[in-house]
C-alpha positions as CSV (number, residue, x, y, z in Angstrom):
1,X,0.0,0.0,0.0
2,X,1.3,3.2,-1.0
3,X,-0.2,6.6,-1.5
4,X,-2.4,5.4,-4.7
5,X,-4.4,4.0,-1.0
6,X,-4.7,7.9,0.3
7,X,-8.3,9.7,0.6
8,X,-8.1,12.6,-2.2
9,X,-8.2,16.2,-0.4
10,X,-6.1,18.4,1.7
11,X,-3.5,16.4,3.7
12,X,-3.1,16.0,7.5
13,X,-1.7,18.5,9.0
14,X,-0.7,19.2,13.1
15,X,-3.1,21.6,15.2
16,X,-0.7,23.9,15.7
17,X,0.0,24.4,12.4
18,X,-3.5,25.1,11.7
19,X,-3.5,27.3,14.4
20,X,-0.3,29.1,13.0
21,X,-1.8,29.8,9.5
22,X,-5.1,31.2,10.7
23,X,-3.0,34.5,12.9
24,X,-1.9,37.5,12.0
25,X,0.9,39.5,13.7
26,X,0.3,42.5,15.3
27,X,3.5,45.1,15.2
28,X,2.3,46.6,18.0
29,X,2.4,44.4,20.7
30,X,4.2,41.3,19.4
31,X,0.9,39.7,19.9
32,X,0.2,36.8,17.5
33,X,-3.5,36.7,17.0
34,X,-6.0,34.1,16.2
35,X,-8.1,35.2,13.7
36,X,-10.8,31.9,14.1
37,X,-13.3,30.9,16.2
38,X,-13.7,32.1,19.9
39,X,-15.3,31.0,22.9
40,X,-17.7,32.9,24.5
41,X,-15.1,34.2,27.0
42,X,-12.8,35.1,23.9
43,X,-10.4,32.4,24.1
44,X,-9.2,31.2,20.7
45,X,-10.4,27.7,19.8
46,X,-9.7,24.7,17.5
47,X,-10.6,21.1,17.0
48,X,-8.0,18.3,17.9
49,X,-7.9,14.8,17.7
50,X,-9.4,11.8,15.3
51,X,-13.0,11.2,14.8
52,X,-11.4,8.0,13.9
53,X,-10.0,7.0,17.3
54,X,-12.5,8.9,18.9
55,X,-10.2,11.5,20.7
56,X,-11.5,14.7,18.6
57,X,-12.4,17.6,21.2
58,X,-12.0,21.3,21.1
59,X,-9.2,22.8,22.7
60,X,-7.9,26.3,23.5
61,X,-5.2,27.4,20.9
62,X,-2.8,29.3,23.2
63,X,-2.9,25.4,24.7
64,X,-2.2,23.5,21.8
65,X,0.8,26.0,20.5
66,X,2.2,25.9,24.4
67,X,2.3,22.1,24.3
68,X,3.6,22.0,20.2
69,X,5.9,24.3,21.1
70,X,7.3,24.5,24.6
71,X,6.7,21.5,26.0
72,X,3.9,20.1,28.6
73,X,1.7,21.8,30.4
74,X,1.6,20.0,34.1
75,X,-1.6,18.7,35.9
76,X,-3.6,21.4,37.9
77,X,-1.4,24.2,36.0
78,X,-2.8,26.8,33.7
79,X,-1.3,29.2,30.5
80,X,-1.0,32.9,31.5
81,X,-0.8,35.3,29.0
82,X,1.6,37.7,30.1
83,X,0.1,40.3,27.4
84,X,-3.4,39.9,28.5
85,X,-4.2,39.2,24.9
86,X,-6.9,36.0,25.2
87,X,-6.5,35.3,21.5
88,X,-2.8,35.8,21.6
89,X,-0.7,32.5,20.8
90,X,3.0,33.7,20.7
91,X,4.8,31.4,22.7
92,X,7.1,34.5,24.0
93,X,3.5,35.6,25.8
94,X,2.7,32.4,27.2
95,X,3.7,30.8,31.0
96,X,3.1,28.0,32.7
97,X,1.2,28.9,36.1
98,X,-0.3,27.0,39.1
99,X,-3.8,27.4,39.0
100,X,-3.6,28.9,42.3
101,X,-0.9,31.4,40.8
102,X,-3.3,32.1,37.4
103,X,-5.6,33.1,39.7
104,X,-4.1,35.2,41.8
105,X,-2.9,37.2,39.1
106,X,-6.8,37.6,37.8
107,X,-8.0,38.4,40.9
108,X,-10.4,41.0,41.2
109,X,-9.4,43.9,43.3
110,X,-11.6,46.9,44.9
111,X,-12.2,49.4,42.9
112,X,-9.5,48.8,40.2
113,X,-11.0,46.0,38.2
114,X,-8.7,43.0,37.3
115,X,-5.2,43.2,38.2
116,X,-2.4,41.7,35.4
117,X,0.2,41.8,37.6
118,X,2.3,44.4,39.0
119,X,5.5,45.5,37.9
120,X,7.5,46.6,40.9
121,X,10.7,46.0,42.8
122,X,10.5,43.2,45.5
123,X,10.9,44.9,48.5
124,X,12.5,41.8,50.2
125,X,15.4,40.9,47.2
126,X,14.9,44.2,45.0
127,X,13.9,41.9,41.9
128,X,11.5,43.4,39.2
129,X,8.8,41.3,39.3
130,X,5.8,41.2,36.9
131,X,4.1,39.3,39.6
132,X,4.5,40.7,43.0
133,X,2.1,39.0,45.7
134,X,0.0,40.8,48.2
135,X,0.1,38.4,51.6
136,X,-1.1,40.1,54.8
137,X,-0.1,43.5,53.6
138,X,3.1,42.3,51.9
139,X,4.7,42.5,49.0
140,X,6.9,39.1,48.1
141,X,7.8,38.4,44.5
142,X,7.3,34.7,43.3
143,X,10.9,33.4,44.2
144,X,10.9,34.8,47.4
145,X,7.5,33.2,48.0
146,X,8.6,30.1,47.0
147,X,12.1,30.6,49.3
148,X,9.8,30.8,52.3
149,X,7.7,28.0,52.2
């Protein structure tokens, strides 16, 4: 059997590679946008997987480039988008967070709407952080956090 055996029409291809072709770039903010469907939150979307094996499902696409990629994303862990761009897919935008993390970082605060992180010095090491947590009135960046634990 060679390809003479082959369905006629467009070839396979990888989700991520769908994903890649259906963005443009915007100058601006080095965002890479999907231009396809959305979810009603305004997360890009995409179907992956095999009707044939039955694992076809729709997935997020800053989740499928993150995984094609980068690497893994871990159990209970969630993609951030540093830029705040829902849509946006360039893997420079994207982090790995704990779900505990992810939502820290969206957490609403009085009067201010949703925070996207903070860029201050850490007043404990003096590191720039884009993520500086509020414990009990202070201000710890992620490292030192972690250090104390």
């Amino acid at each position: 059997m060679g390809n003479d055996t082959m369905r006629p029409g467009p070839k396979p291809t990888y989700a991520h590679q769908r994903v890649l072709l259906r963005t443009r770039h915007d100058e601006a903010t080095g965002c890479w946008v999907w231009t396809g469907g959305v979810t009603s939150v305004g997360y890009g979307q995409v179907v992956t997987g095999s009707v044939t094996d039955g694992s076809r499902k729709p997935d997020k696409v800053h989740r499928v480039v993150y995984e094609a990629l980068i690497g893994p994303i871990p159990d209970r862990h969630d993609v951030h988008h540093r830029c705040g761009n829902r849509r946006c897919v360039n893997p420079a935008h994207l982090e790995v967070l704990s779900h505990s993390d992810h939502a820290f970082v969206h957490r609403p605060r009085i009067g201010t709407g949703r925070d996207y992180g903070i860029t201050e010095p850490c007043p404990r090491c003096g590191e720039i952080d884009w993520y500086v947590q509020r414990y009990d009135g202070r201000r710890r960046c992620r490292a030192c956090r972690r250090a104390t634990r």
